[in-house]
BAVEXNU-445590 format. One line per 10 residues: number of its first residue (from 0); their letters; for each residue x, y, z of C-alpha. Coordinates in nm, 4 decimals, always signed. Layout:
! residues N
NUM> A> X:Y:Z | ...
***
This chain:
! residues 229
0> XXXXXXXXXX> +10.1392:-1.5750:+0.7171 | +10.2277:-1.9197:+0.6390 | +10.1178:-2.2878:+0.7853 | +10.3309:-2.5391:+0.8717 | +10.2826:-2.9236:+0.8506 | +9.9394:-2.8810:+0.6991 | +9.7454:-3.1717:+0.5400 | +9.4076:-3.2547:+0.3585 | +9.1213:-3.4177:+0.5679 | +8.7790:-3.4659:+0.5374
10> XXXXXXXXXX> +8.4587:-3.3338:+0.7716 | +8.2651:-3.5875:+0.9675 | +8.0523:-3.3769:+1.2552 | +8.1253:-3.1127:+1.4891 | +8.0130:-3.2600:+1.9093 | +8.0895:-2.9214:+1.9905 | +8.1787:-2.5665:+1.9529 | +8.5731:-2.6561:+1.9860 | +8.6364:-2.9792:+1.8530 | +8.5223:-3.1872:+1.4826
20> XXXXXXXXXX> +8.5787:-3.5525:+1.3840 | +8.7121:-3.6002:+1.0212 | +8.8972:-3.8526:+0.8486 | +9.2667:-3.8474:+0.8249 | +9.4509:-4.1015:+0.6331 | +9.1582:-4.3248:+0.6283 | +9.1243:-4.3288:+0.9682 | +8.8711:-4.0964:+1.1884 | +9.0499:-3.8325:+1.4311 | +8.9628:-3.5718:+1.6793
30> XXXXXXXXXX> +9.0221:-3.2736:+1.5001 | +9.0352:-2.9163:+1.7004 | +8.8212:-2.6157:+1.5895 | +8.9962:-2.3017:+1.5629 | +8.6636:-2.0816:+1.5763 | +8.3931:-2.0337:+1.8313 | +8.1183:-1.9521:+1.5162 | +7.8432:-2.1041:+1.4010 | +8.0073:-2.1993:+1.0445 | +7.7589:-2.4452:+0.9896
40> XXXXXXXXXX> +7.7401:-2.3311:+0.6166 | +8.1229:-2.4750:+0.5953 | +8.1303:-2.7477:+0.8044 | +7.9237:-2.9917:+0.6306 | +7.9700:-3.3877:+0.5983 | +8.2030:-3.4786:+0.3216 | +8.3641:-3.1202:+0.3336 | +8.7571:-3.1164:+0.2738 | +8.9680:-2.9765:+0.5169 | +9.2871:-2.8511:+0.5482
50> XXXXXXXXXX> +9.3977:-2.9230:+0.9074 | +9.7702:-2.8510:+1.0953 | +9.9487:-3.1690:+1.2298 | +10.1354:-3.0787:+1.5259 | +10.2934:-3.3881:+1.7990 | +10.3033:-3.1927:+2.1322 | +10.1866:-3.4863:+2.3832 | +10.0283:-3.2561:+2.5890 | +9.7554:-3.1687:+2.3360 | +9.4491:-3.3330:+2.3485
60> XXXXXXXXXX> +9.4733:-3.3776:+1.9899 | +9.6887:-3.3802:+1.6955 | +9.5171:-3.2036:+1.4473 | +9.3784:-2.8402:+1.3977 | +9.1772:-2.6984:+1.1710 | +9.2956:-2.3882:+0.9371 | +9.0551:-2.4038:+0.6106 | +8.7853:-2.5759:+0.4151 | +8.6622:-2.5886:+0.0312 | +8.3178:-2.4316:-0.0204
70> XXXXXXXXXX> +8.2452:-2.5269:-0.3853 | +8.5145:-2.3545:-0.5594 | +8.5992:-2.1409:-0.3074 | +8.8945:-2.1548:-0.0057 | +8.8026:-1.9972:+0.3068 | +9.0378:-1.9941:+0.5981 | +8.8683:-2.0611:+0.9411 | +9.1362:-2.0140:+1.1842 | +9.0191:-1.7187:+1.3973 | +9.3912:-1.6709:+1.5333
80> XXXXXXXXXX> +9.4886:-1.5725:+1.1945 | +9.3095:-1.2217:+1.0941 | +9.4928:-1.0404:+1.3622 | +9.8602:-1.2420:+1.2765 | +9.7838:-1.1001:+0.8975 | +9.6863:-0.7242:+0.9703 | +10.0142:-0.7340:+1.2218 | +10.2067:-0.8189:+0.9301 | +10.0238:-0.5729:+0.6626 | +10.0785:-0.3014:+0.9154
90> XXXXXXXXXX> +10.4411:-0.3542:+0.9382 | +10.4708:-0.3432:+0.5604 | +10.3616:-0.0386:+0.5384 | +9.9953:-0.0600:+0.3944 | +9.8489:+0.1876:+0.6455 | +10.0345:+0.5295:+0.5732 | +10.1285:+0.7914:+0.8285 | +10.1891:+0.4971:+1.0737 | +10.5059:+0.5345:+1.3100 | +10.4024:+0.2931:+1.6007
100> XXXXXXXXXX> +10.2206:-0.0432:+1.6151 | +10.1761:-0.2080:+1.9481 | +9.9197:-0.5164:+1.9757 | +9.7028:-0.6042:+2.2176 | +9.6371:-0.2465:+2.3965 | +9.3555:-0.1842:+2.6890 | +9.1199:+0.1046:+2.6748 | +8.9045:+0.1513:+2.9229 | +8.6897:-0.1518:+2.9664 | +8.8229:-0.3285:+2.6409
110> XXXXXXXXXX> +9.1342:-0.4523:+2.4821 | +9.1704:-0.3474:+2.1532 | +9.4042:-0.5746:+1.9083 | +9.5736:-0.3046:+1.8361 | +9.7334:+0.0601:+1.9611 | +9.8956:+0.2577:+1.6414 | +10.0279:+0.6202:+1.6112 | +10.0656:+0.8875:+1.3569 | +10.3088:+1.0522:+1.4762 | +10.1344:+1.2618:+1.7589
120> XXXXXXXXXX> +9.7924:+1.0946:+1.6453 | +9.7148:+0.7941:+1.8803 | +9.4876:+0.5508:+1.7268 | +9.2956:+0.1965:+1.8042 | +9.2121:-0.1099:+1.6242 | +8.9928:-0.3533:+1.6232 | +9.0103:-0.6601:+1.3959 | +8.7029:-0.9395:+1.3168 | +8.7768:-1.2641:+1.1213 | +8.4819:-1.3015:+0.8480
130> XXXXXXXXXX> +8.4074:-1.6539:+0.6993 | +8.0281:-1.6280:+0.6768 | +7.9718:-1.6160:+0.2495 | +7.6326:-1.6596:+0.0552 | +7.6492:-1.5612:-0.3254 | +7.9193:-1.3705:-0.2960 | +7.7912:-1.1578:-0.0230 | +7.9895:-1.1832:+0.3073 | +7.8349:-1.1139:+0.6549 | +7.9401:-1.0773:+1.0181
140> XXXXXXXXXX> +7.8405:-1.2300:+1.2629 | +7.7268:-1.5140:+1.2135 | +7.5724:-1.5658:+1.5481 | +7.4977:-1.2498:+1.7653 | +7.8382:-1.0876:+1.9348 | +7.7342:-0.8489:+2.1847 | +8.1123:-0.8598:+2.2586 | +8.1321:-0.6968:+1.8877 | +7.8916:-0.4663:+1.9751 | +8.0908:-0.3374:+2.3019
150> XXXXXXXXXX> +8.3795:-0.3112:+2.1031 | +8.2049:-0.0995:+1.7995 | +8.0641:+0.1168:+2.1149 | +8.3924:+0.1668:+2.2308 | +8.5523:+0.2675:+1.9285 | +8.2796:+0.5413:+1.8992 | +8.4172:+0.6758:+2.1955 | +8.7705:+0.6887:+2.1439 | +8.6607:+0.9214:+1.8589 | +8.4963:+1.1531:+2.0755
160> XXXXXXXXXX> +8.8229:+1.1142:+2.3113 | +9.0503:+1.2071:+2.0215 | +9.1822:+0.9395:+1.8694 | +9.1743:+0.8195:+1.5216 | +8.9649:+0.4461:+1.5339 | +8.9497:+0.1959:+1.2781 | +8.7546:-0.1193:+1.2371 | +8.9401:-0.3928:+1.0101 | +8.7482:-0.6617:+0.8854 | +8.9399:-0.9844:+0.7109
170> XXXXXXXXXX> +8.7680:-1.1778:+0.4836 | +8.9346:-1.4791:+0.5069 | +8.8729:-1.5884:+0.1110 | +8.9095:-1.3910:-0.1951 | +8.6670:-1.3063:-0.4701 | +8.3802:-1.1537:-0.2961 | +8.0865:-0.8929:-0.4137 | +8.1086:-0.6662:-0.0936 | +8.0203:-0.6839:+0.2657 | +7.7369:-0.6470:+0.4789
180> XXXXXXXXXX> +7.6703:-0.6533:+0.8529 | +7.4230:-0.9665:+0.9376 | +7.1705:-0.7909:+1.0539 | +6.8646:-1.0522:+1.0285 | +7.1270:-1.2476:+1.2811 | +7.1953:-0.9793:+1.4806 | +7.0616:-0.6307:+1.4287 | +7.2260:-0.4422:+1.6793 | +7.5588:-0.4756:+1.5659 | +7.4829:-0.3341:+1.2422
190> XXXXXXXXXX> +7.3394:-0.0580:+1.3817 | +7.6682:-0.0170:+1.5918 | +7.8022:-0.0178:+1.3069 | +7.6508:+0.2542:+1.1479 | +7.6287:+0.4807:+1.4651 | +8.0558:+0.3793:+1.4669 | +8.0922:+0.5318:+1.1126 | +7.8511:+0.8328:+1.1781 | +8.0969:+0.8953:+1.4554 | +8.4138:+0.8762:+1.2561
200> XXXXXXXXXX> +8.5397:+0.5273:+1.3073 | +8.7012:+0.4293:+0.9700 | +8.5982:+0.1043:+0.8571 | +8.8492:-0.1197:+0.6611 | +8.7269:-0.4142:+0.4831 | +8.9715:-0.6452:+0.2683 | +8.9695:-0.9906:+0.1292 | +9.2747:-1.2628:+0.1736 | +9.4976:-1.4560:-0.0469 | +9.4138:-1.7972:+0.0697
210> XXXXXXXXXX> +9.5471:-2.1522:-0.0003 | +9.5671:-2.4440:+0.2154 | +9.9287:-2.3446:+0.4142 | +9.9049:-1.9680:+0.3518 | +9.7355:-1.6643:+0.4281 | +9.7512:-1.2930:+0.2870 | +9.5478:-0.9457:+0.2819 | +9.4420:-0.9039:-0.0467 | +9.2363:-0.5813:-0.1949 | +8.9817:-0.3280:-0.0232
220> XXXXXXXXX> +8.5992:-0.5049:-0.0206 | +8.3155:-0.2633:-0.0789 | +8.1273:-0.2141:+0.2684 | +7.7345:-0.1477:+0.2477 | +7.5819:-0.0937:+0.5557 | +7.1691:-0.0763:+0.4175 | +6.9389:-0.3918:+0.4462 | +6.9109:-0.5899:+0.1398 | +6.5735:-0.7467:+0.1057
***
């Protein structure tokens, strides 16, 4: 996926879970957040940004942000974009066997992001956004997501209902060791996890091609699912 109209900026403070101030042409804006998580680990003072310029007058701002530098690292924070990215790897192909691909599909009591088929083989998917990084070691969540953990449940049980599930997590920055669930953050979602594989969910984990306007899947991640001390 590419960005639009995107330009540098640089991290004051974050007031709240949806908005940051930064400095824009030497001059401080209101800046909107494009992710609900904790990134506190990202979003430090003096951090450079990559934000979107956009001039609809009915926004409350001009500005939102799509990725920051972490040392020498790019990480994409725009939590709109890991779904916008596995849309457009399914439709290349990437997943074989796959004849249908419909986003945004109910089951039960959630909505998956998205409904695929294998011919007669229906299937769901789920998709999370990871930007939490430490060593080369990436985590999710960052804060707990019992939503997550409804969604891992659910999966388990389209299984048991017949239908092929997968879990696809984007790592929105390339380069990493492997992944792990963040279980001293919140414990029950790895062990969703877990119980999700044990039950035949596949779980897909790839990193991202990532500069300041664009946005790719890159290669499979190794997923480890045991504590680390």
């Amino acid at each position: 996926m590419k960005y639009e109209n995107i330009i540098s900026a640089t991290f004051l403070s974050r007031p709240n879970r949806f908005s940051a101030h930064i400095i824009v042409n030497n001059k401080e804006e209101v800046c909107h957040v494009k992710n609900t998580g904790r990134c506190k680990e990202l979003l430090l003072p003096g951090s450079t940004l990559y934000v979107q310029t956009n001039d609809n007058p009915k926004r409350k701002t001009n500005f939102d942000l799509i990725a920051v530098e972490k040392g020498s690292m790019l990480i994409n924070m725009d939590s709109q974009a890991p779904n916008k990215v596995v849309g457009e790897w399914l439709a290349a192909g990437n997943l074989p066997g796959v004849t249908l691909i419909k986003p945004e599909c109910k089951y039960d009591n959630s909505r998956f992001d998205f409904y695929l088929e294998f011919g007669k083989q229906k299937a769901f998917m789920e998709v999370k956004g990871v930007t939490l990084e430490e060593n080369g070691v990436v985590r999710f969540p960052d804060a707990p997501t019992e939503r997550g953990v409804k969604h891992l449940h659910e999966l388990s049980r389209c299984t048991k209902e017949n239908y092929k599930a997968f879990l696809f997590l984007v790592i929105q920055m390339q380069g990493v060791k492997y992944f792990e669930p963040n279980w001293k953050t919140h414990a029950a979602f790895r062990e969703a996890l877990i119980k999700a594989q044990e039950a035949g969910v596949t779980i897909l984990a790839y990193d991202c091609r990532v500069s300041k306007d664009t946005l790719e899947i890159n290669h499979p991640v190794e997923v480890q699912l045991k504590e680390t001390p």
